[in-house]
N, C-alpha and C positions, 0 to 999 in steps of 0.2 A: 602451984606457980611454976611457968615454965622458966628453965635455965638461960639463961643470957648471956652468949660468948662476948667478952669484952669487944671484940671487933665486928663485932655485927653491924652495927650502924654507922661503923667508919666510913668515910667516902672514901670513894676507889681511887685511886692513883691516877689513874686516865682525866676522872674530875680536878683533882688539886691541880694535875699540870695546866690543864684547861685555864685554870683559876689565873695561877702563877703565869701564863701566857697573854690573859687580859689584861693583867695588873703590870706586865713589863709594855704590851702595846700602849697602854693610856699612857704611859711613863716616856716612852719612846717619840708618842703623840704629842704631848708636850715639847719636850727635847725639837722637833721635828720643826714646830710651830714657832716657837722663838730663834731658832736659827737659820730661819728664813730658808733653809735647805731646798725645801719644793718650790716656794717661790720662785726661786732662780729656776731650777730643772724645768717648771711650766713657761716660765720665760725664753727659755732655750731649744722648746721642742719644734719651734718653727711650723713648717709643714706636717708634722707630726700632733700638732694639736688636737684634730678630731680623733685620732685613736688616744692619745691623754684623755680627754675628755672619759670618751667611752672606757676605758678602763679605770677612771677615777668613781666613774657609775659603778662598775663592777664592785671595787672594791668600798663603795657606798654602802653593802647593804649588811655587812659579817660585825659584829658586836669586835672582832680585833682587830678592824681596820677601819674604822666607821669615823674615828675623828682623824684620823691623815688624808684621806677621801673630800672630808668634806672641806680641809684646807686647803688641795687641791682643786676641789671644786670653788672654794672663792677666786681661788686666783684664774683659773679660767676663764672666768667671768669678767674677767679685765680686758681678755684676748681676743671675746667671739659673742655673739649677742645671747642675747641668757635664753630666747627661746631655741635657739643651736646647743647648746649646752643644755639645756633641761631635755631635749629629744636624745642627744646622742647618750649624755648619762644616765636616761631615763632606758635605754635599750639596753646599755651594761649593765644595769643596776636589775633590769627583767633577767638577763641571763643569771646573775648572783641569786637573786630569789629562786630560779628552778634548779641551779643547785642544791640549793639548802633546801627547797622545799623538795625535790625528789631522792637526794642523796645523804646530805650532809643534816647527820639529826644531833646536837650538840647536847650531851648530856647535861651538862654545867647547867644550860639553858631549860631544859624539863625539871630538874631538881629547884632550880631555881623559882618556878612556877607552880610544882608542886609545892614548895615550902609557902610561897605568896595566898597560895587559893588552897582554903579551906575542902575537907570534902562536898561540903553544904555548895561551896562558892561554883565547883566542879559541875556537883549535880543541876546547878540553877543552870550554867551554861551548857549542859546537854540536853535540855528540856527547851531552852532558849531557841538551841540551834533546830528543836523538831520541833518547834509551833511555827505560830504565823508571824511571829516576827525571827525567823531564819536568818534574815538578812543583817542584823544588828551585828553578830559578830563578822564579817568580812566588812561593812563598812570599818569599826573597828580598829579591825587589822589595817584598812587599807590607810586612815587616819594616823596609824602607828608609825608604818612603811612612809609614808609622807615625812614624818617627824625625822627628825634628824637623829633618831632612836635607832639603835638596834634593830633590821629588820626579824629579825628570829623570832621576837615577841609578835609583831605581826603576822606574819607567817603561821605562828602556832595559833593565835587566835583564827587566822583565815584554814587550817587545818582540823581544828575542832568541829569546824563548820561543816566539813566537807565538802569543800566548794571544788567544783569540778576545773582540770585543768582548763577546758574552753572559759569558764569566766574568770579565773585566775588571773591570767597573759594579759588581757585588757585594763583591769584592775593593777597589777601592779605596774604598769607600765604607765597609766594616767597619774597613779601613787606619785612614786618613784620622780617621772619631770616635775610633777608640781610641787615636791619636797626642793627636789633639784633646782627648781624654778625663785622657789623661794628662798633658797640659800645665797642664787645671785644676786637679787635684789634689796638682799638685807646687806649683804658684801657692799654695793653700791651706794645704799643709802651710809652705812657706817662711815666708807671712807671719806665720804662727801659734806 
């Protein structure tokens, strides 16, 4: 029987802060949300609205900015017609996916999906992604990235895949407005 340093399976420091930094953005998200904070700030950015927008896309797609994003994106939606806003947030929201998809690899986020899928569950999606039905996991993803979810989960699905940056860009950028697209119209139908 091999020996087992008590710390072996610790999570690493880098993850718990990850952790502790999700768990203060949803907290802060809240906070954010009932004191109307952004409401006003989007009400106030006048001429500056399409770059709100487009940075509200940006900040659409990170698991720690993902619900202040999309309260900005309701309220934008008050200010400019939802298909301007699902284009302009849909082009942030593409720039945020190639970051995370080229740079930014979130540990929290792999651990988190290695503990959800089984080895079994792993190997079916790597058999998945080399038969003839390839395409299941980036639609997927792209249905994930839509979701008002965490894009990093889609992203990782659409990365399992291998899907080439050329159909990536298009895919997440149809994602992304039509998530966008529909966050306005739920905005609209609620208030009304």
């Amino acid at each position: 029987m091999r020996y087992r340093h008590p710390h072996e399976n610790a999570i690493p420091l880098s993850e718990t802060l990850e952790a502790w930094i999700l768990i203060a953005g949803l907290l802060a998200a809240v906070w954010l949300a009932k004191s109307h904070i952004i409401a006003s700030v989007v009400a106030n950015m006048g001429e500056y609205s399409e770059l709100g927008a487009f940075a509200s896309g940006l900040f659409f797609t990170s698991v720690l900015t993902t619900v202040p994003a999309i309260i900005a994106l309701s309220e934008f939606s008050h200010f400019m017609p939802f298909w301007h806003l699902a284009l302009l947030g849909g082009f942030g929201a593409l720039v945020g996916d190639l970051l995370i998809f080229r740079f930014v690899r979130s540990n929290l986020v792999e651990r988190i999906v290695r503990a959800a899928c089984t080895p079994g569950v792993r190997r079916f999606g790597r058999s998945l992604a080399a038969g003839p039905l390839w395409w299941i996991a980036p639609i997927a993803g792209a249905i994930v990235i839509a979701s008002p979810l965490p894009d990093e989960l889609g992203l990782l699905m659409m990365g399992l895949s291998n899907i080439r940056l050329v159909q990536f860009v298009p895919l997440s950028l149809i994602a992304n407005s039509a998530g966008i697209y529909m966050i306005a119209v739920a905005t609209q139908t609620l208030v009304t």
